[in-house]
C-alpha positions in Angstrom: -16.7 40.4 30.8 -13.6 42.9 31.3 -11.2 42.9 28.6 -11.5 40.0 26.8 -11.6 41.3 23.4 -8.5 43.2 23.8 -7.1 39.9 23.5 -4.6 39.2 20.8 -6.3 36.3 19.3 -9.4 37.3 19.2 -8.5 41.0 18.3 -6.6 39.3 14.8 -9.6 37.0 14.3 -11.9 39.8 14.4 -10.1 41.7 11.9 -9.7 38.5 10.0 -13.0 38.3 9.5 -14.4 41.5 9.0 -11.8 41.8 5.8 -13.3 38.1 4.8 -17.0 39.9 5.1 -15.9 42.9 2.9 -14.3 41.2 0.7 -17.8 38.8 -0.2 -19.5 41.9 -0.1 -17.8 43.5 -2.9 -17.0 40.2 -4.8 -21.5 39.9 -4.6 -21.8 43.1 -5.3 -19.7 42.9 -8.3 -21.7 39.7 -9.3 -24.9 41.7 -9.6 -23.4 44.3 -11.4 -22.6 42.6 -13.7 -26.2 40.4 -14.3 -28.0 44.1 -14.6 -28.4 45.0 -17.9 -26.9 48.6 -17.5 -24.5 50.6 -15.5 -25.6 50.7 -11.8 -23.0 53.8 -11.3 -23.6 55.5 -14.1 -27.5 55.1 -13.6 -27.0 56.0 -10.1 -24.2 58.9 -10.6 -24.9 60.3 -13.8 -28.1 60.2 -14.7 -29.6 60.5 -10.5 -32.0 57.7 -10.7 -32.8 57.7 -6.7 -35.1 55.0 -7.2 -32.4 52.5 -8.2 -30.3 54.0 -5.7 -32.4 53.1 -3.2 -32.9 49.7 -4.2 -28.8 49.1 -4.7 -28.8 50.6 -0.9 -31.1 47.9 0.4 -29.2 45.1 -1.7 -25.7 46.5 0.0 -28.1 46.1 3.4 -28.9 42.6 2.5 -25.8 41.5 1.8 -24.5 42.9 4.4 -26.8 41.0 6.8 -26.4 37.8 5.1 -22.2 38.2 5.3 -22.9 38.9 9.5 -24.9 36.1 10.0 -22.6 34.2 7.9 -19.9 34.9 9.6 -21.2 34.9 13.7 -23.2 32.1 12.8 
């Protein structure tokens, strides 16, 4: 195993693509916002619905996974 990942190229390519995968994150994230009919922050900041917090938390999650596998795969 040793150091492999120390290497240059593959140290550039990883942070390559982790930028790639937070940038489809955010770009997805900002597509849903805008489909909802209301104001995810404001719902979630403002007026403390935890319920829709908690169901933007698992979207975050699920796009998260489906940018991973994306990517590795």
């Amino acid at each position: 195993m040793g150091l492999e990942w120390l290497k240059p190229g593959a140290f550039i390519g990883s942070i390559i693509y982790a930028l790639i995968g937070v940038i489809i994150f955010w770009v997805a994230f900002i597509i849903i916002d805008k489909i909802t009919p209301y104001d995810l922050w404001g719902e979630i900041v403002e007026k403390h619905n935890v319920a829709l917090g908690l169901v933007v938390a698992a979207m975050c999650l699920g796009i998260s996974i489906i940018v991973a596998a994306a990517i590795h795969g």
